[in-house]
N, C-alpha and C positions, 0 to 999 in steps of 0.2 A: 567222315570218320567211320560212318558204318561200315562204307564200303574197304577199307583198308583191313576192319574186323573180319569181314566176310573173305577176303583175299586171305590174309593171318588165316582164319580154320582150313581155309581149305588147302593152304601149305602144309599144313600139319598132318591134314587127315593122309594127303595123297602124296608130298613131296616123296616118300620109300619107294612107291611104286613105279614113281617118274625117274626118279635116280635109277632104278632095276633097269628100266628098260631101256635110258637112255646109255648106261654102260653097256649095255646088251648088246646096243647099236654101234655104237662107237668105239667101245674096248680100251676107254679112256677116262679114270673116273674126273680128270680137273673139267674136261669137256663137258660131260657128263653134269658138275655141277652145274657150270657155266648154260647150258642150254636150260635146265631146269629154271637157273633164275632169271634167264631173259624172258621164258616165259611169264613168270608174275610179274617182273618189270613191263612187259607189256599190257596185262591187266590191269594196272594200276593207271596205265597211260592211258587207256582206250573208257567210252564211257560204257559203266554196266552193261553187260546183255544178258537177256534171260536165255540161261542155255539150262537145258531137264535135264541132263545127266553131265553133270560138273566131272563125274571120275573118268570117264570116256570123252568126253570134250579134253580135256587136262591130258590126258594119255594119246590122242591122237594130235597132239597141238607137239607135244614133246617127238612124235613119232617122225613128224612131217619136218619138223625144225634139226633134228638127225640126218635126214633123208637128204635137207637142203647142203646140209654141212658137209658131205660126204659125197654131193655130188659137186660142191664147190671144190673141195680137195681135188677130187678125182680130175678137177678140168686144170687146176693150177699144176699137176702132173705131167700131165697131157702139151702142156703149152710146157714147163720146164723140159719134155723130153722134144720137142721142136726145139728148142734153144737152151742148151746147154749153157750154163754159167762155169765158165773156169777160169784158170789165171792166167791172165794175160801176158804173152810173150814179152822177152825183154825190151826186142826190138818195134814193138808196138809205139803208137803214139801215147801222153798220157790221157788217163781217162775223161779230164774236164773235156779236152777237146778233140774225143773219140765219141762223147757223149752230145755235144753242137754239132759233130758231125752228122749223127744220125738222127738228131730232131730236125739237120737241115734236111734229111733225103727226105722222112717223112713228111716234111712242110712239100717237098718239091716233088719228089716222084711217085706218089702213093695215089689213087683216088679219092678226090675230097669226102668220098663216103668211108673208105677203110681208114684216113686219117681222124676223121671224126670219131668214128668207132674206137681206135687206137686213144685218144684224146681224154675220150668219157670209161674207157676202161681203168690207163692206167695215171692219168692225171686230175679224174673227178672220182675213178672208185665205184666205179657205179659196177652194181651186177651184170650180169648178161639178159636177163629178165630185162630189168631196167633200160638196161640200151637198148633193146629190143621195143619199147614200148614208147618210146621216147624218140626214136627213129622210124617206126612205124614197120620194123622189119622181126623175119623170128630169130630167134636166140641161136637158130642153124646158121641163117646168114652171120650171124653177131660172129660166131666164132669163126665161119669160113673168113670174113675179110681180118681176123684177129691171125691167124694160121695164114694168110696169104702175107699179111704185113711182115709176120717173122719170118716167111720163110725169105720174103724180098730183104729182110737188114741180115738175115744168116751170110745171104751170095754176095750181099754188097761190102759186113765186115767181118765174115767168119769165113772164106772160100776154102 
């Protein structure tokens, strides 16, 4: 219970400064909240640690959890401007079995490393960090075989 008190003041003292900074960063204040409070939600998770300066630990915890956020955006860009989503021509198949189509090429003509990568991205959710560390490879490779897989289902059903 202490420790819940101890989390409580220091919401109080420092959440202004963390909201300033995190809109600051993001130019978003729902985000904005949202980071602030996954922060204490992760203190509350994790057990005590003695850290000497709580307003600088707090402001750079916020700073970096921005940083991550911004650079996820940036990469879900990045992959949406390789594969464009739009609407599908009339003379197209429909989606259900446009959608087995290309979980079959993946199963079939993709490297079992870019499928895997492909697998844990978009059906386990996992970061690029994560696949990265989990594969044993770096977050560069993660996204080259992410960026070689689209660009192989673009020519296979976007020509």
């Amino acid at each position: 219970m202490k420790q819940n008190d101890d989390i409580r003041s220091l919401y109080e003292q420092h959440r202004d400064r963390m909201l300033s900074l995190a809109r600051y960063l993001l130019g978003d204040g729902e985000e904005s909240r949202d980071v602030v409070s996954d922060v204490f939600a992760s203190l509350l998770e994790r057990p005590s640690a003695d850290v000497s300066h709580p307003a600088s630990f707090l402001l750079m915890t916020v700073r970096n959890r921005c940083l991550n956020l911004l650079s996820r955006k940036q990469m879900k860009e990045r992959v949406h401007k390789l594969l464009p989503l739009g609407e599908p021509a009339v003379d197209e198949q429909p989606q259900d079995d446009q959608l087995d189509s290309m979980l079959h090429f993946i199963d079939t003509e993709l490297t079992p490393q870019t499928r895997e990568v492909v697998r844990l991205r978009f059906m386990e959710h996992m970061k690029y960090r994560e696949i990265a560390e989990h594969l044993g490879i770096s977050e560069a490779a993660v996204y080259k075989h992410l960026a070689q897989a689209i660009r192989k289902l673009k020519q296979r059903f976007n020509p």
